[in-house]
Structures are given as C-alpha cells and as structure tokens.
N, C-alpha and C positions, 0 to 999 in steps of 0.2 A: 644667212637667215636661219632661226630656228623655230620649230614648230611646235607650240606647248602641247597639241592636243591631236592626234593621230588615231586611226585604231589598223596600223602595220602588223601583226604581230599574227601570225597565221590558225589558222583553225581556231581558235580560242570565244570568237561573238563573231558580228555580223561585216566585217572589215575581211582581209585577206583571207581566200579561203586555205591557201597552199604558199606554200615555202616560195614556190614559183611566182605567186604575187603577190607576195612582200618583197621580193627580190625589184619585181615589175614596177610596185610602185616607190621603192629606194630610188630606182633608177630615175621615173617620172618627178620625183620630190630634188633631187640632185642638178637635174634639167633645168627646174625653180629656182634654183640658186638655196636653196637649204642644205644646210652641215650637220643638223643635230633636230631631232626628233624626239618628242617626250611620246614613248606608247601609251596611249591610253583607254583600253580594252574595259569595257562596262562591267559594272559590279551590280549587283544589286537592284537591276533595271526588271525583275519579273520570269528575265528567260536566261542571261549569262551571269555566272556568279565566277571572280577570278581573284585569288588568293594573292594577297603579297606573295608569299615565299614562292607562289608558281610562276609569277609577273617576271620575278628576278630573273630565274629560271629561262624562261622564254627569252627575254632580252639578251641576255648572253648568248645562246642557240643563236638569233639572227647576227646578232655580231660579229659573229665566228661566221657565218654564212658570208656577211659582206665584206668580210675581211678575204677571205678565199674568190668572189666572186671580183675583187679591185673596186670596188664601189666605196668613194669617200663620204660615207655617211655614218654616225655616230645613232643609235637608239638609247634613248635615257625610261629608266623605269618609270613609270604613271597608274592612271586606274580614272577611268568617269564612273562613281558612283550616283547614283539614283538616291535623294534623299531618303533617307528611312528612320526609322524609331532607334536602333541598332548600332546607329554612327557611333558614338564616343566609346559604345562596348569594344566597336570594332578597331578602331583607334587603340582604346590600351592593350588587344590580344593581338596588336600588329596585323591583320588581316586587311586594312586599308594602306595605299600608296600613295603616302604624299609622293607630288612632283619632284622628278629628278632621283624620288629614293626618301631624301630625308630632310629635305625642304620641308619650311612650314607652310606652305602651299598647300591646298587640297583643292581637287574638286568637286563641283556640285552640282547635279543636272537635278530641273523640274521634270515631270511630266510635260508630256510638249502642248497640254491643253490649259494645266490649273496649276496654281503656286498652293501646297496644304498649309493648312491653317498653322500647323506647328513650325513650319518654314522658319519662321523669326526666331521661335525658342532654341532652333536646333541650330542656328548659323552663330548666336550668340554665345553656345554651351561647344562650338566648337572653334571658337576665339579663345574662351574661357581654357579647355585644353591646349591650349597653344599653338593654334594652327591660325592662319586668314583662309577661307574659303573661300575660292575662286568659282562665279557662278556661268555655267557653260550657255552658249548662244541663246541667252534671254528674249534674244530679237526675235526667235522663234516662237518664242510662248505665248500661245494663244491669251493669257489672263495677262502677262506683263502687258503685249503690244496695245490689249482696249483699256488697261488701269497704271501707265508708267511708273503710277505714284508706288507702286511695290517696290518698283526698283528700286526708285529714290531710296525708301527706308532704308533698303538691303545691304546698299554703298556706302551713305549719312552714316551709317551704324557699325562702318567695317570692313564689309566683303568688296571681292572686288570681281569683274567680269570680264566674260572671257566673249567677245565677236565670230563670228566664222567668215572665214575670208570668202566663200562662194556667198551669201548674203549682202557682204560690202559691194563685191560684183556684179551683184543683178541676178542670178543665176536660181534663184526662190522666190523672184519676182520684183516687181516695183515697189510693195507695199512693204517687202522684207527687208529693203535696199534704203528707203527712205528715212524707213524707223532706225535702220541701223545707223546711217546718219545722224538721224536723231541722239543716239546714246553717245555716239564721238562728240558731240556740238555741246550737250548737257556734262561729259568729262563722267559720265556712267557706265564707260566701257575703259577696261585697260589695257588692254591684250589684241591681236587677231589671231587667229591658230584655223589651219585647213580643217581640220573633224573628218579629213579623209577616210574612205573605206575601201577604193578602188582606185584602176584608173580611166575608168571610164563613165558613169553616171555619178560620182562622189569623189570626184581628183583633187587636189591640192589648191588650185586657184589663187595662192599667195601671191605671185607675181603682180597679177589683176588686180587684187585687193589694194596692192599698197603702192601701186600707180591711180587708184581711185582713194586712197586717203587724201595720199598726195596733191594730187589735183582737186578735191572738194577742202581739204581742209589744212593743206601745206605744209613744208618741211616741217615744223616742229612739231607738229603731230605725226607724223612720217617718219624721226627720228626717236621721238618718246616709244611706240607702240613697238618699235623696233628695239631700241634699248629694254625696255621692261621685260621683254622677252629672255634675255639674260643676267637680267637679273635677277627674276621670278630662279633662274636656273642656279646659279650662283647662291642662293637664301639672301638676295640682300632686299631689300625694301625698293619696292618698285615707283615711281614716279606717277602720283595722285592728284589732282585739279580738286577744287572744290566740286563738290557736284552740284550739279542745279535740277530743279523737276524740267521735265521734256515738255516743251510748248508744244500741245496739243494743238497740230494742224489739220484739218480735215482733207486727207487725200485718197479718192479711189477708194473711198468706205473704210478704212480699214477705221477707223474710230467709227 
C-alpha cells in the first residue's frame, strides 16, 4: 500500500515532532500494510514554509534513520501547499515539490472553510505549467461540502482529488463519511492517502478506509484507488471516471 500524503518528517509543521516519532509512526504506517510514503510537510499554509531543496534533505535524513532502525519503509519527497498567488513563481524557482520529487503531480489544500475566488485561475495556470493538481481532502471543506458543484468544475476542468482515509472511516464524523462517499459514487475523488500527523489523534487509518471503499463501493473501486496510488507515483496517468455533480442528499444538516 502506498501513501500519497503524510506529514512523517520530524520537527519541520505540525506532524512528527522528533526523529522518535517518525520512527513511531513508520512503524504504525508498516503495521497498515504500507511500503512507501510520499512526505508531505505544509508550504505555504500561514505558519510552516518548507523548501524543496530542505524537503529532499529531510527525506534522505529519515531514510538513513529507517534503514539503521530495519524498518521496511520507503519516504518519497512531497509538499501540501496552501493555495496562493505565488504558485507558478514558486514552480519555476523550484521551491515547490511536486509528488515523488518530479512527478507532474502537485498538491493543493483550500483553506478548510472557503475555496478563493481565484481557485479556478490558479488550478488552470498550473495545468498550463505542466503539472495536474491534486486537490487535498475537499471532503473537509466547509464551502465544497454545502456548494459540490465547485468540485465538479475543479475535476470537469482537470484536477484531480485526493480523500483522507480517516473521513472514509467515520473518524470526522457521519457527515464527513457520507460526503465522502459521495465524491467516490460521483468519480470526484481519486486517491485515498492517511494525511497522518501522529500516532495517536491523526494515525493512518488506511486499512479501515479501504475495507470501507470496498465494502460501500467494491472491488473495482478498491482496486482503481489502490492502483492510482502508483501510478500518481511512477508519473503515469492515473485512472479517471467521468465525473458527475454529487446528488445532493439531505443528511444530518450538513446541506
């Protein structure tokens, strides 16, 4: 199993704070049946700013750790960027990480309340550079979850999205769990990835998740979300459904 979207990588944001739990949560992530981790330490989010060439840096550091420690797990370089005005600067002075390193992947976190008005221009000017933008657990977004019809555009028009497996689980509630169902069932989600920070109030939950695709949505969604994950990793084109707009159900308020 591999994990696009982590944040292992010690002292650097709000994920591991010491060597010692990075270590803790390789070991918790290997438990899971995961082989390979993409780190993905916040850019641009207000309070942690991390440099390509520091990303590299660090990821090597734990590698060499888990290499010494017999832990069979692999960290691949990443970065969750926070949208900003800044992206395609940051792009051509290398300071952002696409996934894996040099994939044309990227990602791309909202604000967890509102999607900004320039959202569209900036997803479509960093296609136009060469990248797909990978948008992170939308299911969370207070503006996606009451207006779906954002996403629809954001997919229709290219990007693709990234689920958090503790959401698939239940684990952020019914309302989180539902919706996110919803974006598997619509073919507006592509991905699942833990968005781990610990191992204890933000752990891994992969297992969980993809015995709950499987069972709401069957093996060939179980297999697709699984494959794409390597191939997202590999740069090859990941496996896309048409998308459809999310049939607004009325459940437990959240519409």
């Amino acid at each position: 199993m591999i994990d696009i979207h982590c944040h292992i990588l010690p002292g650097i944001d709000d994920g591991a704070k010491t060597t010692a739990e990075s270590l803790a949560m390789a070991q918790a992530a290997v438990q899971q049946g995961i082989h390979t981790i993409i780190a993905t330490p916040h850019h641009q989010n207000g309070k942690y700013n991390n440099r390509k060439a520091d990303i590299i840096t660090y990821v090597a550091d734990l590698n060499e750790q888990l290499q010494e420690e017999d832990i069979p797990l692999t960290i691949l370089p990443g970065q969750e960027t926070r949208i900003n005005g800044d992206m395609i600067e940051e792009i051509k002075t290398d300071v952002l990480v696409p996934l894996n390193g040099d994939t044309k992947y990227l990602f791309v976190e909202f604000p967890s309340g509102s999607v900004p008005r320039y959202a569209k221009q900036m997803l479509f000017d960093i296609q136009v550079a060469g990248y797909t933008p990978v948008i992170v657990h939308p299911e969370r977004n207070r503006a996606i979850s009451e207006h779906p019809s954002i996403l629809y555009e954001f997919v229709r028009t290219g990007a693709l999205t990234q689920v958090t497996a503790a959401s698939l689980a239940g684990k952020f509630g019914k309302n989180i769990q539902k919706f996110s169902h919803q974006l598997v069932e619509a073919n507006l989600t592509h991905f699942i990835a833990s968005d781990a920070h610990n191992t204890t109030t933000r752990g891994f939950t992969m297992k969980e998740a993809y015995q709950e695709l499987r069972d709401q949505h069957g093996n060939e969604a179980f297999y697709t979300f699984m494959e794409n994950c390597q191939l997202l990793v590999d740069n090859q084109n990941v496996i896309k459904n048409e998308p459809e707009p999310v049939k607004k159900k009325k459940f437990l308020g959240l519409f």
